[in-house]
C-alpha positions, 0 to 999 in steps of 0.5 A: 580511471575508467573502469573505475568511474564504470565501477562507480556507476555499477555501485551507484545503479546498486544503491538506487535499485536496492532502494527502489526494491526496498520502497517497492516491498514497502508498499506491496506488503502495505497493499497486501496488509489492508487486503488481508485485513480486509479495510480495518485498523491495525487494532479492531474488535471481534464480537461473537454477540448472543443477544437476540437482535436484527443487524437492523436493530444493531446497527440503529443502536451504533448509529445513536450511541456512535454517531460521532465516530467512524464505525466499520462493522464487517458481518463475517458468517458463521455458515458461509465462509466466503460471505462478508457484508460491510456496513460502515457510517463514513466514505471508506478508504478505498482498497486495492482493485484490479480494475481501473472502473471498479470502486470500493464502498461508499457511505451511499451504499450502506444508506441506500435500499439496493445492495453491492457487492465487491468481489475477490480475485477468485469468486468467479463461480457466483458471478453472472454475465446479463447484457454486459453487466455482471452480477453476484448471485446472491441465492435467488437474487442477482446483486450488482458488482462494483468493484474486484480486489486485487489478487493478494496470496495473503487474504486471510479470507481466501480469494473466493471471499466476497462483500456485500453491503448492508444497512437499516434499509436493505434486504440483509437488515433481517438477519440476527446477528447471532448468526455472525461474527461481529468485527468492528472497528474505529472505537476505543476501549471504553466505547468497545467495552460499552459494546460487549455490554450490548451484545452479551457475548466475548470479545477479542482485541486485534492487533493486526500489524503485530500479527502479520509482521509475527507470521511473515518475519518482517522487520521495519528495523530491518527494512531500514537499516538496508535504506539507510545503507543504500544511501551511504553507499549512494554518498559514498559513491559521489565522494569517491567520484570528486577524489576521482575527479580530472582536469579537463578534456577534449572529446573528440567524439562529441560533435557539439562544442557546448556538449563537448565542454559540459562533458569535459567535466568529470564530475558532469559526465559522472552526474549525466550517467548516473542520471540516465542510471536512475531514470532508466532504474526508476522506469525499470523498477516500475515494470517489473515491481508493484508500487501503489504510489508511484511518485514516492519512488520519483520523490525518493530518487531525487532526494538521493540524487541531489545528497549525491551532488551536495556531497560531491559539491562538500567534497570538491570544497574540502579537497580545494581547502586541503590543496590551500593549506 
C-alpha cells in the first residue's frame, strides 16, 4: 500500500509540474511575442508612404483625424536597420525589461522636446557611460537610456535594435517619412484605409499571431489538451488515493498525540504530502522557468489542489453509498 501511495505521489508531482511547464511556455511565448512584435497588436498596418511630408506634418495630421483612438506608429528606417523611433498618443503597455529601474515609453515622452531611448539586449557599441549615467549615441547627440528590453531570440529586429521617441516637438520631427516604413497600429480598416489615402503609398495588413504561431509550430489547441490531461490525471490521482484509503493507524514515530491522530488519517497524510509536493514544484518551477506573472501559477495550483480534495471528498461519499446499498 505504500508504494503505491508513493506511486500516487510521484503521478501527482508529474500532473502539477506538467501544468506549471505548460503555464510557464504559455507566458514566455507571450513575452516573447510582444517583444517580437515589438508593443503593437496582433493585427496592425505597414505603410511605405510616398507623399512628401515631415513625421511633424504627419503626426499632426493623425493627432486631428485620430484623436479618439489609441495610435502606436513605429517609424522603421530604411538606412538604419537598427533605428526605430516610437510616437504614440496614449501611455503605452509596458514591455518586458531586463532591469527592475528601466521603464517603457510614456505619453510624456512623446509630448515633450527631449528624446529617449529604450534599448535591446545587444545594443552595447552606441551606448556611453558619463558620470554613471548611460547614454545612446545618437550621431553627434547623447540621448538618455530609460529602460533595456529583455533579451528574446525571437526579436524579429535582432537584439541590436534600438527605439527612440519621437514627436511634433522633437529633433527627429524633421525628418520625411518617405525615409520610413510606417507601422501603425490601434485603427480599423476604414480609418486604415483612410490612411493609405493620406500617405499615397501601399499598405500591408499584419496579422501577427497568426504569423508567429505558423513559424513556430504552436498550437493552442495542442497547449490545452496537455492541461486539460494534466488535471484529469491530477483527479485521477485523488480518486485512487480515497479507494486506497485505510482505517486508522498509530504512528509510532510521531511525537505529538494531535500530529499523531491528523496523520493516522490516510487521506490527511496523502493531502499533506501532496501539499508540500506542490509548494515545493511551485518554488521550484519559479527558479528554473520564466513566468511574467507569477501568481497565475499559485492561482492555477490551488484551483487543481481543492478538484483533488473535492474529488477525494465525491469519492469517499460514493464508496460510503456503495457500502450502504
Amino acid at each position: 500500500m505504500k508504494i503505491k501511495r508513493l506511486i500516487l505521489l510521484i503521478i501527482s508531482f508529474l500532473a502539477f509540474l506538467g501544468l506549471g511547464l505548460i503555464l510557464s511556455r504559455q507566458q514566455s511565448q507571450k513575452a516573447d511575442q510582444v517583444l517580437s512584435n515589438n508593443g503593437l497588436s496582433s493585427t496592425y498596418y505597414v505603410f511605405n508612404p510616398k507623399k512628401k511630408h515631415n513625421i511633424k506634418q504627419f503626426l499632426t495630421y493623425v493627432n486631428k483625424k485620430f484623436s479618439h483612438d489609441k495610435v502606436q506608429i513605429h517609424f522603421e528606417s530604411d538606412y538604419i536597420p537598427d533605428r526605430v523611433l516610437i510616437w504614440a498618443n496614449y501611455n503605452l503597455k509596458s514591455q518586458p525589461l531586463a532591469k527592475g529601474s528601466s521603464r517603457y515609453f510614456s505619453k510624456n515622452d512623446f509630448d515633450g522636446t527631449i528624446p529617449f531611448a529604450v534599448i535591446s539586449s545587444d545594443t552595447k557599441d552606441r551606448v556611453v557611460t558619463l558620470q554613471n549615467n548611460h547614454y545612446l549615441k545618437e550621431n553627434n547627440d547623447y540621448v538618455t537610456i530609460i529602460g533595456e528590453l529583455k533579451k528574446n531570440n525571437e526579436s524579429q529586429n535582432g537584439e541590436a535594435v534600438y527605439y527612440l521617441s519621437t514627436g511634433i516637438n522633437q529633433p527627429t520631427a524633421k525628418e520625411s517619412i518617405t525615409n520610413y516604413k510606417v507601422v501603425v497600429d490601434g485603427l480599423n480598416k476604414n480609418e486604415a484605409n483612410a490612411l493609405q489615402h493620406y500617405l499615397r503609398g501601399s499598405m500591408q495588413i499584419k496579422d501577427f499571431s497568426k504569423t508567429y504561431n505558423r513559424q513556430h509550430g504552436i498550437s493552442p489547441t495542442k497547449k490545452l489538451i496537455g492541461a486539460i490531461f494534466c488535471v484529469v490525471i491530477a483527479l485521477i490521482v485523488a480518486a485512487i488515493a480515497a479507494v486506497l484509503a485505510e482505517n486508522p493507524v498509530n504512528l509510532k514515530y510521531v511525537s505529538s498525540k494531535i500530529w499523531a491522530h491528523l496523520l493516522a488519517d490516510s487521506g490527511l497524510r496523502f493531502f499533506l504530502a501532496n501539499g508540500i509536493i506542490v509548494i515545493l514544484t511551485s518554488l521550484g518551477l519559479q527558479t528554473w522557468n520564466f513566468y511574467s506573472n507569477h501568481s497565475q501559477l499559485y492561482v492555477l495550483f490551488l484551483v487543481v489542489f481543492a478538484m483533488q480534495i473535492i474529488t477525494y471528498v465525491l469519492m469517499l461519499l460514493l464508496i460510503k453509498i456503495k457500502k450502504e446499498k
